[in-house]
C-alpha positions, 0 to 999 in steps of 0.5 A, spaced: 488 466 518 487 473 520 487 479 515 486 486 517 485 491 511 486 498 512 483 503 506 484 511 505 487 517 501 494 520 501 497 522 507 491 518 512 496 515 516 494 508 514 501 505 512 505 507 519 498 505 522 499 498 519 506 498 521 506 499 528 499 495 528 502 489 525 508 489 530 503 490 537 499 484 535 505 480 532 502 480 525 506 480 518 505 487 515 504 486 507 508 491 503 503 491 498 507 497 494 514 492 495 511 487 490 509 491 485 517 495 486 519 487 484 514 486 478 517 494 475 525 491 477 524 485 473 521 490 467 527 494 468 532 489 469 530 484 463 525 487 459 530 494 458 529 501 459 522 504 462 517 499 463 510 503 460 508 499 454 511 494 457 506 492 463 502 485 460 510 483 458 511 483 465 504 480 468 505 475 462 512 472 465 509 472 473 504 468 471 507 463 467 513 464 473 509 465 479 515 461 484 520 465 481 518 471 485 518 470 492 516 474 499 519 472 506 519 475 513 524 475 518 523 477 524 516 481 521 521 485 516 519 483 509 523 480 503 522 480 496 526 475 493 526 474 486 530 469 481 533 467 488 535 473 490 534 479 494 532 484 491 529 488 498 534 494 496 534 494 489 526 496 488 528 502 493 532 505 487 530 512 484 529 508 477 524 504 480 520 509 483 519 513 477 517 507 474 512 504 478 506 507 477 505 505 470 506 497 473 500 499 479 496 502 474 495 495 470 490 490 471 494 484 469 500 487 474 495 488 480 492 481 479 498 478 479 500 482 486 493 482 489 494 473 489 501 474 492 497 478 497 492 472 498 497 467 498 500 470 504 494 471 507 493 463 507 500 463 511 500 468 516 496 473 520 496 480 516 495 487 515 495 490 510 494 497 508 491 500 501 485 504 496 482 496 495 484 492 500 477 492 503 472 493 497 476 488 492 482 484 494 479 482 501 472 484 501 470 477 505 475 479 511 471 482 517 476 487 519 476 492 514 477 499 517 478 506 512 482 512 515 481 519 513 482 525 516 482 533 513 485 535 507 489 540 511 491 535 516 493 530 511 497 535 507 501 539 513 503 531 515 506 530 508 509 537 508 513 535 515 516 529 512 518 533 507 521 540 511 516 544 507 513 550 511 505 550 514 504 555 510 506 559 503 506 557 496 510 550 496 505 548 502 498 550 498 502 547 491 503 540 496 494 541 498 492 542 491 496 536 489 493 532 494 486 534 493 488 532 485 490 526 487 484 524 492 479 526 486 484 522 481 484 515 485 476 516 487 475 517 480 479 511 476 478 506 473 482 500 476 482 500 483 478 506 486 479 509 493 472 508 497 470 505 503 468 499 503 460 499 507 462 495 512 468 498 514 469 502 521 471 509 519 476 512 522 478 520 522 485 521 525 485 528 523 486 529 531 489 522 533 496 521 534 499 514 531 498 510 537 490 513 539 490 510 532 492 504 533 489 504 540 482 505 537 482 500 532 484 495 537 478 496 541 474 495 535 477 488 534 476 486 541 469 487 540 467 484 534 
């Protein structure tokens, strides 16, 4: 099977670039940050409130039951069951985004979804986008691609979607924020962004979705 792997910091585009690849080559787009949603909603549903402190708890029960969370795909749209039941809307509750982070910061937690990643990789052809799918969870694929662009192209992206102005206070709070968050996941620990050395660089700095997608393609084609 075929996995392509798509790195790069916040606002690069690497998300809506995988969606809109996976669709025009008929892969599955693995939503990496949907598995680790359902890890932190069995926290908060079965181990009570707030899921900090708690993260071994969680890993410690998917590993010893590993069938009781699975991922389907219909019509390319992922589906995360767990216990038997759908759980695709709920992981999308405020409650869980808040927290998440403390379930994707641990090592035991990212270990049991990068598995779930590779065991689907050993089903479908996929594109999956991330900080380490290139350098730690697929570093033997051959199509790894880091997506980067100007911190103030990346950040004026963010501040559309979110109906901020261009210019003022919020936007230079929204850029400062990004460049800590850059120097943050660069710097940590556990999973850090970096580009894997046999990556195909791409700044979409100046690039809509589609000449990305466009310029990726070219670059499969020719490997």
């Amino acid at each position: 099977m075929t996995v392509i792997a798509l790195d790069g910091p916040a606002g690069s585009g690497k998300s809506t670039v995988a969606k809109h690849l996976s669709q025009q080559l008929k892969f599955e787009y693995i939503d990496s940050g949907a598995i680790y949603r359902s890890l932190t909603f069995y926290g908060l549903q079965y181990l009570g409130a707030g899921c900090q402190g708690k993260e071994e708890e969680i890993a410690n029960w998917f590993s010893e039951n590993p069938d009781q969370i699975k991922i389907t795909y219909e019509d390319h749209t992922q589906i995360m069951w767990l216990k038997g039941s759908d759980i695709s809307r709920q992981i999308r509750s405020p409650e869980v985004t808040r927290e998440v982070r403390f379930v994707s910061d641990s090592p035991a937690c990212r270990e049991i979804v990068n598995q779930k990643m590779r065991d689907l990789a050993e089903k479908y052809d996929v594109v999956i986008d991330g900080r380490d799918i290139g350098t730690k969870v697929f570093p033997e694929t051959r199509y790894k691609f880091y997506l980067d662009g100007k911190p103030e192209i990346r950040v004026a992206r963010r501040a559309k979607e979110m109906n901020i102005p261009l210019q003022g206070e919020a936007f230079d709070q929204l850029l400062k924020g990004l460049l800590d968050r850059d120097a943050s996941d660069m710097a940590r620990e556990i999973a850090p962004l970096c580009q894997a050395e046999d990556a195909v660089l791409v700044d979409t700095s100046a690039l809509t979705v589609d000449e990305v997608v466009e310029t990726i393609r070219k670059h499969l084609g020719s490997s």
